[in-house]
MARMIKE-522364 format. One line per 4 residues: their letters; for each residue z negated, y, x negated of N, C-alpha, C. Coordinates in Angstrom, 3 decimals. Example, Ala and Ser with C-alpha at 12.3 -4.5 7.8 and 13.67 -1.06 7.14 Angstrom:
<atoms>
as	-7.800:-5.690:-13.190:-7.800:-4.500:-12.300:-7.800:-3.300:-13.200  -7.080:-2.250:-12.850:-7.140:-1.060:-13.670:-7.870:0.030:-12.900;
</atoms>
This chain:
<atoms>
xxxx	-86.396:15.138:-94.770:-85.033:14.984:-95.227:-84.109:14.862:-94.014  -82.746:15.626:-94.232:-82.198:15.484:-92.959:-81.408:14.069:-92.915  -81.020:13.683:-91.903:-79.730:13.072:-91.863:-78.760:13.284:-91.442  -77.532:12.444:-91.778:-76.217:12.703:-91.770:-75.507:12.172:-90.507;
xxxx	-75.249:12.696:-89.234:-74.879:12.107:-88.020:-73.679:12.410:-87.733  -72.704:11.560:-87.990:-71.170:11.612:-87.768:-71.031:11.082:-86.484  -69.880:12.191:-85.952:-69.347:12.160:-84.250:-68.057:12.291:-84.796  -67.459:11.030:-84.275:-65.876:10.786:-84.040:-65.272:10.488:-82.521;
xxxx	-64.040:11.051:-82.415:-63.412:10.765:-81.627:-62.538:9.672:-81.593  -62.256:8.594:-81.303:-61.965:7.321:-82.407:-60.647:6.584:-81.329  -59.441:5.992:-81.769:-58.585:5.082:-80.511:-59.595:3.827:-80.692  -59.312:3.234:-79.676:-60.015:1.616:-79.773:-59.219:1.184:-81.171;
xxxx	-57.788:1.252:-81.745:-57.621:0.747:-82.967:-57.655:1.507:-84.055  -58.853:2.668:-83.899:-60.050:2.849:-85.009:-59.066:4.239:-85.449  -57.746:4.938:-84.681:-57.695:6.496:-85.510:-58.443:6.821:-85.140  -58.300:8.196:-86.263:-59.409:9.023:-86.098:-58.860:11.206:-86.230;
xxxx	-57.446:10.583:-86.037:-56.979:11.927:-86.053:-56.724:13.184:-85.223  -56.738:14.784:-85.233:-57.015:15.381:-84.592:-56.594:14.744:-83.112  -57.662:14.550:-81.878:-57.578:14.041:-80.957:-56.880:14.796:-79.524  -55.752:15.256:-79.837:-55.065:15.694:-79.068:-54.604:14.450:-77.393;
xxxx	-54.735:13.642:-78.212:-54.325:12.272:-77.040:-55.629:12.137:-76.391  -56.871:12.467:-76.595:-57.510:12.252:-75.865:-57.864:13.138:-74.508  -57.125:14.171:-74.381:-56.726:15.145:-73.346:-56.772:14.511:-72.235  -55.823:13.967:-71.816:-55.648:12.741:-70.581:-56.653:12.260:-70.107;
xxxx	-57.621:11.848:-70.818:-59.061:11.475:-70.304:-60.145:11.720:-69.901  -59.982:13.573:-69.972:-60.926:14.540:-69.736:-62.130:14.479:-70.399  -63.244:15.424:-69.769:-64.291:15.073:-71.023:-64.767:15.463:-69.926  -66.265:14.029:-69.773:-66.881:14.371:-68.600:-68.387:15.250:-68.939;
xxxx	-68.858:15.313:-67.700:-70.586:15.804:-68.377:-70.999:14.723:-69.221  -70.658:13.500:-68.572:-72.076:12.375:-69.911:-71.548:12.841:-71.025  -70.401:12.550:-70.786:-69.625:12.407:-73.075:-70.308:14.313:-73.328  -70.700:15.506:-72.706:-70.893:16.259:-73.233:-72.411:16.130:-73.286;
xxxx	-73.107:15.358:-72.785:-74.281:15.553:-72.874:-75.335:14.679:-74.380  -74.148:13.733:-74.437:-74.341:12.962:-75.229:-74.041:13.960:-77.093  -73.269:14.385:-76.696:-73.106:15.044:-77.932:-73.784:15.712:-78.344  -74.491:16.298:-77.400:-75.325:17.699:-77.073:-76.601:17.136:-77.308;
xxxx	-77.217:15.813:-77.263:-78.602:15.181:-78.048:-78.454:15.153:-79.129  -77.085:14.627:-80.128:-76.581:15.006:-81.067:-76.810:16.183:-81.888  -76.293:17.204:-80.972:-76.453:18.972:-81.995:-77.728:19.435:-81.853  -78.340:18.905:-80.827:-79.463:19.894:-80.946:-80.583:19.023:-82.017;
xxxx	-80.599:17.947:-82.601:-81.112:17.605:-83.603:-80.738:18.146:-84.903  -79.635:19.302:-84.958:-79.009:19.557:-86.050:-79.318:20.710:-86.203  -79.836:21.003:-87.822:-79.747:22.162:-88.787:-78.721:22.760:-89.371  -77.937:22.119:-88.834:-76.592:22.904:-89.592:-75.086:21.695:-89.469;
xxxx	-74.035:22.419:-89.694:-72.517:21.514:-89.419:-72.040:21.347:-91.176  -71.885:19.879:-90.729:-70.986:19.514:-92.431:-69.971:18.966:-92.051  -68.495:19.966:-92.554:-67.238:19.697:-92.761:-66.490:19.853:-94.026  -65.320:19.033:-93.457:-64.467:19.119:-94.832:-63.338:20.211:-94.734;
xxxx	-62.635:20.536:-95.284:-61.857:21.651:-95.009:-61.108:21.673:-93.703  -60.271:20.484:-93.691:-59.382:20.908:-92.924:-59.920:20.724:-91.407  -61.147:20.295:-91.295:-61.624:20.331:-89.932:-62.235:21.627:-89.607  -62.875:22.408:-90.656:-63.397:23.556:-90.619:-62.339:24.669:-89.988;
xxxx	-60.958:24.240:-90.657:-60.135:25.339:-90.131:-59.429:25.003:-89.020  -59.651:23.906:-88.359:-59.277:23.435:-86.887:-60.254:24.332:-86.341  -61.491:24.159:-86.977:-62.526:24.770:-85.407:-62.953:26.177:-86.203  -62.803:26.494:-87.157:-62.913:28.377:-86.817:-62.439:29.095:-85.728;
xxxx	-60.797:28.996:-85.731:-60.448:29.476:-85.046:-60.817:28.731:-83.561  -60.792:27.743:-83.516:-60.839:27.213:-81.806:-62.547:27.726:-81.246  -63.535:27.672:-81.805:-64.741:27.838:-81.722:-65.324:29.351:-81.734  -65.372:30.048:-82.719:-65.536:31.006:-83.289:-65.489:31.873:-81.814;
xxxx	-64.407:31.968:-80.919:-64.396:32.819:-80.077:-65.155:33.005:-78.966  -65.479:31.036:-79.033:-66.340:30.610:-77.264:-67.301:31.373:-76.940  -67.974:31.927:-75.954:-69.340:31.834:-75.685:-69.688:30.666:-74.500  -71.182:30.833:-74.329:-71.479:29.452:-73.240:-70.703:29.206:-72.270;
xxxx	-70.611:30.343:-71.779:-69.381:30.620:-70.665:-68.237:30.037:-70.527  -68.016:29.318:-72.182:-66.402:28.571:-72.222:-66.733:27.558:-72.972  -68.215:27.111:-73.010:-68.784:25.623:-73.227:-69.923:25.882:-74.015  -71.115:24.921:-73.454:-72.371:25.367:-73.481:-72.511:25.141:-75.063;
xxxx	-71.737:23.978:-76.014:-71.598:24.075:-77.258:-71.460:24.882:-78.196  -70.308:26.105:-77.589:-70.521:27.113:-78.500:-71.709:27.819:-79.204  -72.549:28.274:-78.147:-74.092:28.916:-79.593:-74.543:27.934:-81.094  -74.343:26.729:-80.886:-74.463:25.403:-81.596:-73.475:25.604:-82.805;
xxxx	-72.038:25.737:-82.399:-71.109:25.905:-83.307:-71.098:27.252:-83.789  -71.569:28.348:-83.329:-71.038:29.734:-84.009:-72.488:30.025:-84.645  -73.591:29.620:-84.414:-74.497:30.161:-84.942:-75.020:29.046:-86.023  -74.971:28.196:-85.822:-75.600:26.685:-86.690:-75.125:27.539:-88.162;
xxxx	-75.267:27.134:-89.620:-74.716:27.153:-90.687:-73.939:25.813:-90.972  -72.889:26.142:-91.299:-72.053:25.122:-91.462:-71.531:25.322:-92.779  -71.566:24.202:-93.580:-71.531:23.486:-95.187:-70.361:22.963:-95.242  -69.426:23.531:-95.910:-67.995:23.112:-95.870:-67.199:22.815:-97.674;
xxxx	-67.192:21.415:-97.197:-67.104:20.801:-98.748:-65.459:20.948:-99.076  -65.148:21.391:-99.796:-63.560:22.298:-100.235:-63.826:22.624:-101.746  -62.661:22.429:-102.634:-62.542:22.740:-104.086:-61.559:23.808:-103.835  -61.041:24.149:-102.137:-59.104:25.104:-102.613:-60.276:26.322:-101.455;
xxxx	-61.375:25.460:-100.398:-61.311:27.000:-99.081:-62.128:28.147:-100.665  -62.405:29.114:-100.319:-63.245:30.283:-101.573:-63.758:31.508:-100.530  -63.411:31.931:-99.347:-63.750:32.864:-98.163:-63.465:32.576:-97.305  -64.968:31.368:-96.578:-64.773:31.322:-95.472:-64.925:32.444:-94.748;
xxxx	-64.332:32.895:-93.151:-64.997:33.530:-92.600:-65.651:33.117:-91.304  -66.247:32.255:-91.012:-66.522:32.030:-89.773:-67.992:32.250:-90.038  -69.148:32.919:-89.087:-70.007:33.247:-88.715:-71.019:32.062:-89.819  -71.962:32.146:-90.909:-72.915:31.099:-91.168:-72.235:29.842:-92.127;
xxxx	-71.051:30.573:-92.439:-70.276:29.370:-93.117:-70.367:29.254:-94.904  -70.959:28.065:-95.363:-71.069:28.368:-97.332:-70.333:27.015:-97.776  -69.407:27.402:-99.116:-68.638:26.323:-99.129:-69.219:25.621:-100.087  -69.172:24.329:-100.191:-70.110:23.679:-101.257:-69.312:23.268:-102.208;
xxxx	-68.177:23.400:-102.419:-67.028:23.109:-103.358:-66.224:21.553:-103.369  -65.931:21.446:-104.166:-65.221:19.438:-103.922:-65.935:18.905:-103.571  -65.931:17.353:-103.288:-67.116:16.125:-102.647:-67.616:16.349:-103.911  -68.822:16.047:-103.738:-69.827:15.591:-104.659:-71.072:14.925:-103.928;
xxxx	-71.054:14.117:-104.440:-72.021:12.712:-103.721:-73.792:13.690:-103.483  -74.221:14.129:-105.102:-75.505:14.319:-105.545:-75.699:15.695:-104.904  -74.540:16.396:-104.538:-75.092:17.430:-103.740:-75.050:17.292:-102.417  -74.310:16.249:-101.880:-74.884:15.800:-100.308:-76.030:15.848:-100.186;
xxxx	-76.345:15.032:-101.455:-77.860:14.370:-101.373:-78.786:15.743:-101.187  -78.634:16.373:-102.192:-79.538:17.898:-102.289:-79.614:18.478:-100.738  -78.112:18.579:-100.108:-77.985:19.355:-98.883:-79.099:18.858:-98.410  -78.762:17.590:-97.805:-79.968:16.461:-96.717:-81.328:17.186:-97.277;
xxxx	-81.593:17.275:-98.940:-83.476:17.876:-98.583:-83.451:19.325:-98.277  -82.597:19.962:-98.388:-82.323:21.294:-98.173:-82.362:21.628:-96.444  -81.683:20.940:-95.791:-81.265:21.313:-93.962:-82.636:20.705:-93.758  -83.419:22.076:-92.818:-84.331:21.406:-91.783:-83.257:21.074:-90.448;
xxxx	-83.892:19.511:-89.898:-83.085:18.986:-89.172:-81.813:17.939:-89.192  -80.870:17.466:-88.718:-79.700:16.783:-89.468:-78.644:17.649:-89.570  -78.004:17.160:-90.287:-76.226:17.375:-90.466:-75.773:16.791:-89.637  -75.004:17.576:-88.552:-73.960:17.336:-88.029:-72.256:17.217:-88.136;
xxxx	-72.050:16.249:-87.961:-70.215:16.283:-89.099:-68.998:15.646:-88.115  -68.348:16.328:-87.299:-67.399:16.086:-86.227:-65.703:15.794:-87.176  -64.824:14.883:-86.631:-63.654:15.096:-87.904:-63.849:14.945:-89.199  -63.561:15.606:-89.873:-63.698:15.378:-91.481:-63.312:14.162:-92.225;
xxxx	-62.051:13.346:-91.773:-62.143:11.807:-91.920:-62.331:11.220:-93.382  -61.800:12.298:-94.474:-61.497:12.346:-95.794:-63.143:12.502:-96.552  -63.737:13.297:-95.930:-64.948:13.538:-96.133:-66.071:12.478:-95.560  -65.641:11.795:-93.963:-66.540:10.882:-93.629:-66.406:9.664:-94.380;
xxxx	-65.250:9.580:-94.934:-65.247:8.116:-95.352:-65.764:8.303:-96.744  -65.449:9.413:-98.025:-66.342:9.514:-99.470:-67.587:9.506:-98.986  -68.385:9.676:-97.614:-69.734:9.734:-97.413:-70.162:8.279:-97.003  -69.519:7.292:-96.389:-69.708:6.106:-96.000:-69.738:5.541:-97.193;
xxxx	-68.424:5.130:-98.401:-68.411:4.628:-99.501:-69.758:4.712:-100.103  -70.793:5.678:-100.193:-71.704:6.654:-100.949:-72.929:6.353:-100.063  -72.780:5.575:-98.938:-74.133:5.479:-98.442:-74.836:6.822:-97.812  -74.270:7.710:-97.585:-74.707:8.756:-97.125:-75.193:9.192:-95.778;
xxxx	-74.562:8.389:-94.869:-74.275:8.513:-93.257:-75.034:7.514:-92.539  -75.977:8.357:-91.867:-76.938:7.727:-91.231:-76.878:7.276:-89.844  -75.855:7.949:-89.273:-75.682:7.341:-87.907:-74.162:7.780:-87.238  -73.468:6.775:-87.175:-72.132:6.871:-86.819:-71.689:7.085:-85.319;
xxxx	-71.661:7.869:-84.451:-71.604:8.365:-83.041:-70.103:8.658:-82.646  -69.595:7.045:-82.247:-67.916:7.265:-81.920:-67.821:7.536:-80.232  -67.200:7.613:-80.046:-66.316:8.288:-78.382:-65.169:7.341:-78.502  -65.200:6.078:-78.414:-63.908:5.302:-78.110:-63.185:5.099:-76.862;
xxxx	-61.738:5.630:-77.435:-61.094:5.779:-76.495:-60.292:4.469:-76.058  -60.113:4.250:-74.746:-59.294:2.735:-74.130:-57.340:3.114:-74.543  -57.171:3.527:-75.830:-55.693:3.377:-76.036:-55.630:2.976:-77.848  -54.558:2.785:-78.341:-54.391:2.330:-79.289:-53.158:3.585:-79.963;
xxxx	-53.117:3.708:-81.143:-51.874:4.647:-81.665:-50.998:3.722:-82.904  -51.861:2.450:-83.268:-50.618:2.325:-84.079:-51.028:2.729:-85.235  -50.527:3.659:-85.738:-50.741:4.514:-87.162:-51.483:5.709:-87.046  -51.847:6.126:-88.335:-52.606:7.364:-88.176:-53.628:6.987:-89.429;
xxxx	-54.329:8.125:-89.524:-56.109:7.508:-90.728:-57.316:6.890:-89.597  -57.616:5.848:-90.062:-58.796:5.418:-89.724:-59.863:5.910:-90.101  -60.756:5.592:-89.589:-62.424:5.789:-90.054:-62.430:4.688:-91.139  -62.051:3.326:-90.749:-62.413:2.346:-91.885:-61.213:1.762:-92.348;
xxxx	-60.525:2.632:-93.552:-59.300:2.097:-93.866:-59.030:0.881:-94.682  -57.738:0.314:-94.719:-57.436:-0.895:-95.562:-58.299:-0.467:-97.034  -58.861:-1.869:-97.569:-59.392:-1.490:-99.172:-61.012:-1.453:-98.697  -61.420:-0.537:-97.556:-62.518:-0.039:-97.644:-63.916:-0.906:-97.868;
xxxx	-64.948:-0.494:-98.944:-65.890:-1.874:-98.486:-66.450:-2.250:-97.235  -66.953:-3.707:-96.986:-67.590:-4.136:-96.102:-68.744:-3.291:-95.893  -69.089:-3.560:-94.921:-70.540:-2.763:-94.432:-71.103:-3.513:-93.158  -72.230:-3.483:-93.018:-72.969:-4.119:-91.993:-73.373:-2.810:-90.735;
xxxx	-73.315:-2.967:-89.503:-74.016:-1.735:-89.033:-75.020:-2.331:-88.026  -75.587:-1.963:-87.174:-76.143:-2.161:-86.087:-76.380:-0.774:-85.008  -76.183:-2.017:-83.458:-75.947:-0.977:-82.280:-76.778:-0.237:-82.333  -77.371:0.922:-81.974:-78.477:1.512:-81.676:-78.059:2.320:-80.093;
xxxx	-77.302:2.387:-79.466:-76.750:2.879:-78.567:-75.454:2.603:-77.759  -75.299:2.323:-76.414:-73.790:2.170:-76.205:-73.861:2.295:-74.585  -72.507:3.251:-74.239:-72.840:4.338:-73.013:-71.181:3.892:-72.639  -70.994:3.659:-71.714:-69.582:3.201:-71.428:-69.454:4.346:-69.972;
xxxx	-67.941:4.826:-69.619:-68.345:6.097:-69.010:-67.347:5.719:-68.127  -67.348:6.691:-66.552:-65.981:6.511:-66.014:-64.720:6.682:-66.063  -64.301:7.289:-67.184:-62.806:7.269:-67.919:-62.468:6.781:-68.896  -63.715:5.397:-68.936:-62.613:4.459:-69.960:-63.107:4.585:-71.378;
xxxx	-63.657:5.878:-71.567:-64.479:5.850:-73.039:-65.328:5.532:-73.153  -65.868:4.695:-74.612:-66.805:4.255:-74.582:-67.932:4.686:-75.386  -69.256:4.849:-75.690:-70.215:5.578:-76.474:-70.667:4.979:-77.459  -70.406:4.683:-78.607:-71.290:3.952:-79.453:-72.039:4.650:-80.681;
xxxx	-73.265:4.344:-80.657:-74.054:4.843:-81.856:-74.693:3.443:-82.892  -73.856:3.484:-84.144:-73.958:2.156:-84.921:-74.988:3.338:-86.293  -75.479:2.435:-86.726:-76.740:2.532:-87.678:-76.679:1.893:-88.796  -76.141:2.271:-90.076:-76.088:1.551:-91.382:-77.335:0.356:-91.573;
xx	-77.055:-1.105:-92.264:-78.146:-1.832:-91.932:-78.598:-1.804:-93.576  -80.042:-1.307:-93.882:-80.383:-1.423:-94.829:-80.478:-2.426:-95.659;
</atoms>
């Protein structure tokens, strides 16, 4: 059965929105290498729409040559949960229609390997509510925004996690891999 390994880009006060601010901070080899233990455990990419159509176009074009990630992203199959996308076109892409909890579940025995799920905040959080998400892999950044969507918004239930990982880097970001506690 696969699991579900969510990678966020996160402020220290927990947004989680397209991470344009994190520019400034560059992205070193660790933070890419780290990600990159990440994908290569993965059978395939699970997004929600509107992250899917951030990275068609941004991805779709790379080769290694313009980041060793790309073969990962253009060739992986990527599962894109949408009731409005109906033709995707990006290389390996099938849409699984609205959230639905019981077909997460199906996906997970279906993917040899894990699900990989970058963004998607709308989608990560119906998967947290749902118990779905097996390992939470943030990139916290040393600034704050104030407003924006969180990963864990007002309302949301409690949850317990535990560290399983934590990589603190020379620009200030920090690595954490937290683990739902059974």
């Amino acid at each position: 059965m696969a699991e579900i390994h969510v990678h966020e880009f996160m402020t220290f006060d927990g947004i989680i929105d397209a991470p344009m601010w994190s520019a400034e901070y560059g992205f070193t080899e660790p933070m890419g290498e780290r990600i990159g233990a990440i994908t290569e455990r993965a059978g395939g990419i699970l997004l929600g729409r509107t992250t899917y159509e951030m990275f068609e176009p941004a991805w779709s074009t790379r080769t290694v040559s313009d980041d060793p990630g790309a073969p990962f992203f253009n060739e992986a199959p990527k599962y894109v949960v949408s009731s409005t996308l109906s033709d995707p076109t990006w290389n390996n892409s099938t849409v699984l229609g609205g959230y639905d909890a019981d077909r997460i579940r199906r996906l997970k025995d279906e993917v040899e390997g894990d699900l990989y799920v970058s963004g998607s905040g709308t989608l990560v959080r119906a998967m947290l509510a749902d118990g779905l998400v097996d390992a939470l892999h943030l990139l916290v950044y040393p600034l704050t925004r104030g407003t924006g969507p969180r990963l864990f918004p007002d309302g949301a239930a409690p949850s317990t996690l535990r560290l399983a990982a934590c990589e603190a880097f020379d620009n200030g970001v920090v690595y954490l891999d937290y683990r739902p506690v059974a």
